[in-house]
Structure formats: structure tokens, C-alpha cells
C-alpha positions in Angstrom: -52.3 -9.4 3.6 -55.4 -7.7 3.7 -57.1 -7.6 7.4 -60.6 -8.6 8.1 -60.8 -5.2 10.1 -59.6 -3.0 6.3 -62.4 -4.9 4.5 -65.4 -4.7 6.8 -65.4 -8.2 6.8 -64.7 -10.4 10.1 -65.5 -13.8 10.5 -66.2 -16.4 13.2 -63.1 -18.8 12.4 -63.4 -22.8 14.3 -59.8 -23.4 15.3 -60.0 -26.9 15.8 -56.3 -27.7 16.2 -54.9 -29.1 19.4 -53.9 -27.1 22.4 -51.0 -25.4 22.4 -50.7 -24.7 18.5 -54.1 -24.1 18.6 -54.0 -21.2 20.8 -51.2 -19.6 18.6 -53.1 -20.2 15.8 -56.3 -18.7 17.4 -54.2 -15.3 18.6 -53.1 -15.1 14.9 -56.7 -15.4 13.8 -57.7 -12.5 16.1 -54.9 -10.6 15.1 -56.7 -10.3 11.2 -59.4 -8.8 12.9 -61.8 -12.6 13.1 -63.6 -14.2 15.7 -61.7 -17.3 16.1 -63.2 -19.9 18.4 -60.5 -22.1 20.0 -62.5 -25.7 20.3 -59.8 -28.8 20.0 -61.4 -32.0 19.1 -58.2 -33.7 19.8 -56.7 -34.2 23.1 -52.3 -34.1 22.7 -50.6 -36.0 25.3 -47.4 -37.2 25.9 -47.5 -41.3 25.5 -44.9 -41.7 28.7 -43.4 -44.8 26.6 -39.6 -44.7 26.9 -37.7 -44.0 24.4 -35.7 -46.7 22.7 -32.8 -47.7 22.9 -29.8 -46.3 20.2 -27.6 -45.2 19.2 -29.2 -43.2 17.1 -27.4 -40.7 14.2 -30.2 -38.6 13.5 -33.9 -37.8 14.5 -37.1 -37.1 12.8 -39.7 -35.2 13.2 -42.7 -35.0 11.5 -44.6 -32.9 14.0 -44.4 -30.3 16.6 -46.2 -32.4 18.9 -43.5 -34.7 19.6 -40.6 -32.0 20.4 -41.8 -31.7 24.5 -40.8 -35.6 24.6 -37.1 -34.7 23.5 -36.9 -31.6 25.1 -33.8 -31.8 28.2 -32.9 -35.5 27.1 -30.0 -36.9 25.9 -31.9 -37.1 22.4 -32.2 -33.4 22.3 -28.0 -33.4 21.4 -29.0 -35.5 18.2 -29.5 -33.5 14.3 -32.9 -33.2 14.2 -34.5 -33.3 10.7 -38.4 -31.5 10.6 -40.9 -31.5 8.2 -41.7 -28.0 8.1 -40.9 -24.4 9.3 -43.4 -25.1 12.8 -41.8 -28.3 13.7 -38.6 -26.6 13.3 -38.9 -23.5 15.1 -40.8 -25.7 18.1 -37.2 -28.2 18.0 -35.0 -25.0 18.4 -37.4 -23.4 20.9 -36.9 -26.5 22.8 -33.4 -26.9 22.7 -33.2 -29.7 20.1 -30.4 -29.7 17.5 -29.0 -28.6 15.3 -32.2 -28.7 13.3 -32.4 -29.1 9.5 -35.8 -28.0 7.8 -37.7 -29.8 5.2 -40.2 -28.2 2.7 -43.3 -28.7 4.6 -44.3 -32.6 3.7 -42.8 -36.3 4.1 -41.8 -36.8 1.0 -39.6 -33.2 0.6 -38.2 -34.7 4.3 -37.2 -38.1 2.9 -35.2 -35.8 0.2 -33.8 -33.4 2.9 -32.4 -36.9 5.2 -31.3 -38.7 1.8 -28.9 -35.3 0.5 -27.7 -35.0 4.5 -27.3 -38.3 6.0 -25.6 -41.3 4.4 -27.6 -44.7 3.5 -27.8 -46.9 6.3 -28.2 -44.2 9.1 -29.9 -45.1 11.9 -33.0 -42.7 12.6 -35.7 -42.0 15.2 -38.9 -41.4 14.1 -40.2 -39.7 17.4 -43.9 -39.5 16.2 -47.9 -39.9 17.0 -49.8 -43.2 17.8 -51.8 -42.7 14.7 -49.0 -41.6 11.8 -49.1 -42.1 8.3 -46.3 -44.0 6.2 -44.5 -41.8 4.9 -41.7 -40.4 5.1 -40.4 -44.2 6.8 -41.6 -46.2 3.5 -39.3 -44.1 1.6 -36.3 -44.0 3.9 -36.6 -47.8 4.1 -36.4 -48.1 0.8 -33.8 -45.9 0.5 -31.6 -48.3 3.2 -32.0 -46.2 6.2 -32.7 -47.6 9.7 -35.6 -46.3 10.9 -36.7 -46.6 14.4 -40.3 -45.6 15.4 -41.0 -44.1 19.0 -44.2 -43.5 19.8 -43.9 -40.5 22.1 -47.4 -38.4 21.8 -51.0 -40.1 20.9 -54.0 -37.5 19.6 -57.3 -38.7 21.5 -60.6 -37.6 19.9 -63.0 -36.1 22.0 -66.3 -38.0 22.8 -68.6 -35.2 22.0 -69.0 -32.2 20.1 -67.2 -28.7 21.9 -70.8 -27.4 23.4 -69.1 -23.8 22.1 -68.9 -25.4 18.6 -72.7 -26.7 19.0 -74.0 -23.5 19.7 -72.0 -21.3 17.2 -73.3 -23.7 14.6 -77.0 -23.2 15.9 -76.5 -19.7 15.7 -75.1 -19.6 12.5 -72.3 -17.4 13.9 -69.3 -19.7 12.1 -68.4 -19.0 9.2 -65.2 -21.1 8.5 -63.0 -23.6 10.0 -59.4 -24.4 10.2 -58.2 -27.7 9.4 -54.5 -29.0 9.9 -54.3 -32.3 10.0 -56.5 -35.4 8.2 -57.5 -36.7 11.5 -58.5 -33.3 13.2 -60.7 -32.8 9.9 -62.1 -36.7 9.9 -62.9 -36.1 13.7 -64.6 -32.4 13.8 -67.1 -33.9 10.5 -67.5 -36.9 12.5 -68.4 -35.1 15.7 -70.8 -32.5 14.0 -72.8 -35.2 12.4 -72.8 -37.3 15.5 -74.9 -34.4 16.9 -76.7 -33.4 14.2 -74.8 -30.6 13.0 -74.1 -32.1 9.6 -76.0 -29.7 7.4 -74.4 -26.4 9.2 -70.8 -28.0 9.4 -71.5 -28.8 5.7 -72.1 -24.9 5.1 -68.5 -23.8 6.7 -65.6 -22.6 4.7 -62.8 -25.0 5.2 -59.5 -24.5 5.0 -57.4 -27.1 4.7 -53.5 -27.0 5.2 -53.4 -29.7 2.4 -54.9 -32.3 0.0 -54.7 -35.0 2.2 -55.9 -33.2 4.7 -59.0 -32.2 3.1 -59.1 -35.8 1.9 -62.1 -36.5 5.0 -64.1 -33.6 3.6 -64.3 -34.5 -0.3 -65.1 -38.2 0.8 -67.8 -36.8 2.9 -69.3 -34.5 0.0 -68.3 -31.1 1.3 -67.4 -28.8 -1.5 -67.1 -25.7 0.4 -63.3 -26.4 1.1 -60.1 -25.0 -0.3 -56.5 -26.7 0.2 -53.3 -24.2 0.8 -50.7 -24.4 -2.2 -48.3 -24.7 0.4 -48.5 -26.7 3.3 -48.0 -23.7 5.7 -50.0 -21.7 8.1 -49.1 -18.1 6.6 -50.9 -19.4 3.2 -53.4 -20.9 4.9 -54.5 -18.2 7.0 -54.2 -16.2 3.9 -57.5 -16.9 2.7 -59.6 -16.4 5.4 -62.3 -14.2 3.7 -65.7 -15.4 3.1 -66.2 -17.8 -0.2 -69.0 -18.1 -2.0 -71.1 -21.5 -2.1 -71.7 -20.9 -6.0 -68.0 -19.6 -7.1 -64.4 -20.1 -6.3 -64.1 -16.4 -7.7 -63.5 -15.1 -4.2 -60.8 -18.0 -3.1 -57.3 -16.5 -2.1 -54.9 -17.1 -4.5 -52.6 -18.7 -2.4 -55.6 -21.6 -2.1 -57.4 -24.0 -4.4 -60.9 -24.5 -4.3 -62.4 -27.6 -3.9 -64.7 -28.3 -6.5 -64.4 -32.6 -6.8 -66.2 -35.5 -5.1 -65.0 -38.8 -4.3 
């Protein structure tokens, strides 16, 4: 990978994950040689609701996120089946296990459950307030028992990050990071709110996924590419400036994004 420092180029990266990924993922920007400027606009918080009642053969885990509400309970014994390479490594961090790895979206977890676990497990889905529904449609349908706890909720914050504001005055930004649909739905949301449309329009973004980007392409904003795996080493990848005119410059490891909706 080719640092921002080797190629003269650095630039001012908006990391607007939640804290604490988003201060990995900020140290990991800085450590290409960018600016990155850490500005949340999601608040992660534990929900306090208790967890249900099992027994339960199996849990699942479709975030990182949710891994502090497992961590030293009697959960934490249980398999625990993750989405991606992140969620996993947070679940053995923590204790959890043992912990079986998906390919990095619902669907590829779904698979991962259905060649482990045999049809008519019973599952916890510890997840977020807001989720989406998958992989549980499929795992219903497949005859598992799927049990959703709701142990973390992502709160938006009221207001544009001031930092954000003013970077985006300055035209000191020159890209943004985007991990989830909501985070990307909430930053565009924010920056038009205070009339930072046009400049957040004029980022870079770099979407961990399709359906991530999803917000943006509804919105109009071309200047995005999507990861071709859904992965933070690929998407950090192609952090070098992209021109508004060409998808020449775009990493390989991204694809532009060229369509409306």
C-alpha cells in the first residue's frame, strides 16, 4: 500500500464512525500519513436492557458494538458467530467464544450458522436498536430460533461536529469515511441541516459497502466509491484523492460511483 507521505499527497480524512472504532480507525488514517479528523455523529451506548432469557445454543453478532454487553457474562461461554474479521477479533478480545467468522456481510453469516449449527437452533441476536433484517429473515426461514436482544442503540447527534463545520468552511476535507448506512444517512443529513450541503457534496466518500453508500446515491452524490470487500484494509486502501470528472484515479480495490437513484 502506497503511503500518503511516498506520494506527496496527504489528505484531511472525516472519520465519522463511532467512538471507540473510530479512534482506531482514525490512528490507522494517520498512520498513511492523512489528517484524519475523528468527529462521530453517532453516539454508542449500551441499552442496559437485560438479556433474555435462554437457553441459548449459539450467539450472533452482527457488530462489534454489541461485544462490551457480553463481555464477563454467562453469555460470553456461548459459540459466537460474527459477521466479519472486526466483530470477531472485538468477541475474542473480550473473552467471547469460541468465535466463528463470517465473510464480512449477513447473508455470508446466515451461510456460516446454516453449515455449523443444525436447523432449529436457538440463537441470540445480540444487536442495535436500529438493525436491518438480515441475516434473521434468512435464519427464520431456514427454521432457526432466533431471539433478538437489543443490547446497544446508535443515537445521532443533534448538530453538526463544530470541527466538521469548520474543516468544511475551510475546504481543508478532502474525504470521508463511511461504515455503516446510518452513519452515512446521518453525517449528509447533518451537513445539509447546517448548510454544508454543497461542500459535503464535494468530499470523497468511501463507503465500506453498497448499502452503505445507498444514503449518498439517493441524495445525488456521485463522488463516492464502495469497497469490493466489505473490510476496512480495502477501504482504507483507496484513500488518495479522486477526481470529480474520472474514476481513473479510484483504487482498485474500490468502485466508483457513477449512478443515481
Amino acid at each position: 500500500m502506497t503511503r500518503a507521505t511516498d506520494s506527496g499527497t496527504a489528505l484531511g480524512v472525516w472519520v465519522a464512525r463511532p467512538l471507540p472504532a473510530g479512534a482506531r480507525t482514525a490512528g490507522r488514517v494517520a498512520a498513511l500519513g492523512h489528517r484524519p479528523l475523528l468527529a462521530p455523529v453517532l453516539d454508542l451506548a449500551l441499552s442496559g436492557a437485560p438479556a433474555p432469557d435462554g437457553p441459548f445454543d449459539a450467539l450472533v453478532l452482527t457488530s462489534a458494538s454489541a461485544v462490551p454487553a457480553l463481555a464477563g457474562s454467562p453469555l460470553a461461554a456461548l459459540p459466537a458467530y460474527c459477521v466479519g474479521t472486526r466483530t470477531a477479533v472485538a468477541a475474542r478480545v473480550a473473552g467471547l467464544g469460541p468465535v466463528h467468522e463470517a465473510g464480512g456481510d449477513a447473508l455470508a453469516l446466515a451461510d456460516l450458522i446454516g453449515r455449523a449449527l443444525p436447523r432449529g437452533a436457538r440463537l441470540l441476536h445480540a444487536a442495535g436498536r436500529e438493525r436491518k433484517d438480515e441475516p434473521g429473515d434468512t435464519l427464520a426461514a431456514r427454521g432457526y430460533r432466533l431471539t433478538v436482544w437489543v443490547a446497544y442503540a446508535a443515537r445521532p447527534l443533534p448538530v453538526l461536529p463544530e470541527p466538521v463545520a469548520a474543516a468544511l468552511d475551510a475546504g481543508t476535507l478532502d474525504a470521508a469515511l463511511h461504515y455503516s448506512r446510518r452513519s452515512a444517512a446521518t453525517a449528509f443529513g447533518l451537513a445539509r441541516a447546517a448548510g454544508r450541503e454543497e461542500a459535503f457534496g464535494r468530499l470523497a466518500h468511501h463507503c465500506l459497502s453498497a448499502d452503505v453508500a445507498a444514503p449518498l446515491v439517493a441524495a445525488g452524490i456521485l463522488s463516492h466509491v464502495v469497497a469490493t470487500r466489505p473490510d476496512e484494509e480495502t477501504l482504507l486502501s483507496g484513500l488518495h484523492p479522486i477526481r470529480q470528472d474520472s474514476d481513473a484515479e479510484a483504487s482498485p480495490a474500490l468502485r466508483p460511483g457513477q449512478e443515481r437513484c
